[in-house]
N, C-alpha and C positions, 0 to 999 in steps of 0.2 A: 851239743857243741856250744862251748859259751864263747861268745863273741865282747860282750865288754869285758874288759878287767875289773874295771871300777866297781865292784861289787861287793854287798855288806849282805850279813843276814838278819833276819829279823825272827825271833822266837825261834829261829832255825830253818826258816822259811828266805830264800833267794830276794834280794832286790839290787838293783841297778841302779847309778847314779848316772845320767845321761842329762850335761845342761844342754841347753838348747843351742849353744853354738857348738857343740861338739856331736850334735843330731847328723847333718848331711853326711859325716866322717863315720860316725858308728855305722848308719844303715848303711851306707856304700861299700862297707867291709862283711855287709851279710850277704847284699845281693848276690845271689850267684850267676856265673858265666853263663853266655847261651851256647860256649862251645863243647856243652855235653862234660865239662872235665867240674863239676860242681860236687862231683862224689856223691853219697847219701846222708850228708849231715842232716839233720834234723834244724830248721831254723827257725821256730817257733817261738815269736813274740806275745806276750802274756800285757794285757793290762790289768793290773793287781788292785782289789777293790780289798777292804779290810774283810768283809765276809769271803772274799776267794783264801785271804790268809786263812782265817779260822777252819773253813774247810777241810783246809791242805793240812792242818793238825791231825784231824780223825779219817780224813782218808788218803791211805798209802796212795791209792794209782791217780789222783790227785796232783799229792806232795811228789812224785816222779815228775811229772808232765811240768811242772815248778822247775823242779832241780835240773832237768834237761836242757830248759828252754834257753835257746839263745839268749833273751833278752825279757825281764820280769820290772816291767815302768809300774810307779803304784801311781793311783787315782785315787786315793782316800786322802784325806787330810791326814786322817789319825794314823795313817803308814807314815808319814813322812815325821809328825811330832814323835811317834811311838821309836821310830830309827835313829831320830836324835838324843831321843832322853834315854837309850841303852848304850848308843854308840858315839854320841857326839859327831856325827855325820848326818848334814841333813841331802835327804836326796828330794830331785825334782820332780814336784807333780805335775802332771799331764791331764789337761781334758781329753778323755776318748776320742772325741768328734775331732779336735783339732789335731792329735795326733797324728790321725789316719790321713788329715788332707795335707800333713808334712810328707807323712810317706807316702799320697798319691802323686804329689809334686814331683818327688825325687826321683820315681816312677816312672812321671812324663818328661822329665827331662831327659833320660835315655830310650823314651818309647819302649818300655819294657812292658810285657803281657800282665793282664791281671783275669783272675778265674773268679767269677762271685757264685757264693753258694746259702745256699738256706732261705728262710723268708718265705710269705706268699708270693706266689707269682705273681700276682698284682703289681704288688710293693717292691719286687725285684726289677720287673719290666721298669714300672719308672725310677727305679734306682739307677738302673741303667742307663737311661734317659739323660736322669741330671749328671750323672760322673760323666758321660760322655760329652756333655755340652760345658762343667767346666773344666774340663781336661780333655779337650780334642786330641792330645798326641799321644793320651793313653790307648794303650791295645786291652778293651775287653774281650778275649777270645774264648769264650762259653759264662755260659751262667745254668744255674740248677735251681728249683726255690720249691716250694714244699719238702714234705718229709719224704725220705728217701725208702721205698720201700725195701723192703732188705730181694726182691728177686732183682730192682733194680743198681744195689748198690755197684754191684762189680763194671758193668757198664759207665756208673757215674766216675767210676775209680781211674777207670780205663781214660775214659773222658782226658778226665783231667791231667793224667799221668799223659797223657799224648797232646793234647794243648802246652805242657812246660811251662806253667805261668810262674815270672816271677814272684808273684803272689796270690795266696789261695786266701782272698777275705770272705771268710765266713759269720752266720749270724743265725739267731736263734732259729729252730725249725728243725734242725738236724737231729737224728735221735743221739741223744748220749753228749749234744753241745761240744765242748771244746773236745772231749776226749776221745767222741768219731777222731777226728785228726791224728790222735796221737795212737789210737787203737790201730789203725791204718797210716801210719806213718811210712812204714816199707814200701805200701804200694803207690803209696803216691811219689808226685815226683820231689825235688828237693829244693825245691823256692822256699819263700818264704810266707807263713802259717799266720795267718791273725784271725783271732774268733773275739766277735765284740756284741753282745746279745742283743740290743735295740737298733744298731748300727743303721739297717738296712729301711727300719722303719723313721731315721731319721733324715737320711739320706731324699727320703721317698716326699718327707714332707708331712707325714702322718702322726709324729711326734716331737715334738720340739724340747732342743739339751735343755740345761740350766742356762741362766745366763751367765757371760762373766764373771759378771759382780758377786753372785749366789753362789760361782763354784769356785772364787776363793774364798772367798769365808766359809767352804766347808758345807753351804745348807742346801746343798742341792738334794739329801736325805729326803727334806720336807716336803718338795714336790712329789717323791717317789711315794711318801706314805697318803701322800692326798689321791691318790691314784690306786693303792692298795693300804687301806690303814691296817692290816696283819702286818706291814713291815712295821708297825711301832713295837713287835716285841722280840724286835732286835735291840733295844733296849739292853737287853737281861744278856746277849754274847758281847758288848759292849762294854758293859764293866767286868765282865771275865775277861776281856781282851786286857783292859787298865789293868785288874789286879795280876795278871800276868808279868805284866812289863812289870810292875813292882818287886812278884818275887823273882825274875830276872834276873832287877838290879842290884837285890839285896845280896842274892846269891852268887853273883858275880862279883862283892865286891869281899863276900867272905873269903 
């Protein structure tokens, strides 16, 4: 179920243009009703990194979970320059972290439930902890953190589908990451879906974002490869993503 309009594609891959004053008016048209009349739409917001694009190229049940999704915000620089120089549309990027405490915000203004999943329990527990102290009027009613054993999953499913949280924020730990969610989409209930992979480790105090400064100018990369230097041969999908957009635009203008 797509909830923005404002919507472009990129290489053929889903993106949303949501400014930031039209933020409280988009989410408030996903959340859904607590009076059971929400249907089973699927509302699953994506944060779009350029390697989630590339991805969603070679894998089909991927590029679905993209096309479905309520709402696909990119986090990449090179989405947003890559969206302009195909479409003459730039749309707005989002830091993860700050996103999310948009939408916890919006969240605690009508005390709506939130459900947290993935993570060590550790790192959950005091995830908890801090969303709970800065957002007293949020409802976290359940949380889950390690890997979900699969004799356990139906239980966790059940869980959550009878909790009704307006939102199910998940983070790495899960098997299968964002696509648990959308494999299990039926069973769960119909709030709404965010999977953000450090999320919880940030939350916790365990890992610290970019800073500002570093995530407009695009280099927050840098930190991630000092942290794992195998990410520098992302390099080499980096200029297939460029020469892509090139034959794109040649070919769109034939």
């Amino acid at each position: 179920m797509v909830i923005n309009t404002n919507r472009i594609t990129l290489l053929k891959i889903p993106i949303d243009i949501v400014h930031p004053e039209e933020f409280p008016r988009v989410i408030s048209r996903m959340i859904p009703p607590n009076d059971g009349s929400a249907g089973n739409y699927t509302r699953d917001i994506v944060l779009l990194s350029l390697w989630d694009l590339l991805r969603a190229r070679r894998n089909r049940e991927y590029r679905n979970y993209l096309m479905n999704a309520a709402l696909v915000i990119p986090i990449s620089k090179s989405l947003v320059s890559g969206a302009y120089f195909l479409t003459g549309r730039k749309p707005v990027r989002y830091m993860p972290f700050n996103f999310i405490i948009s939408l916890l915000t919006l969240l605690e203004l009508r005390e709506y439930p939130v459900y947290l999943l993935g993570g060590k329990k550790k790192t959950l527990k005091k995830t908890e902890k801090n969303i709970n102290s800065t957002f007293p009027q949020l409802k976290i009613v359940g949380r889950y953190g390690g890997r979900i054993r699969k004799r356990d999953e139906r239980a966790v499913i059940e869980a959550i589908r009878k909790s009704s949280p307006s939102l199910l924020l998940a983070a790495k730990g899960i098997r299968g990451a964002e696509l648990w969610i959308t494999r299990n989409s039926e069973r769960l209930n119909s709030g709404l879906r965010l999977w953000c992979s450090d999320l919880f480790e940030v939350f916790a105090g365990n890992r610290r974002r970019p800073s500002e400064a570093v995530f407009e100018k695009g280099l927050e990369c840098i930190g991630y490869c000092l942290r794992n230097p195998l990410l520098l041969f992302r390099i080499f999908p980096y200029f297939r993503y460029k020469l892509l957009l090139l034959i794109y635009k040649i070919f769109r203008k034939s």
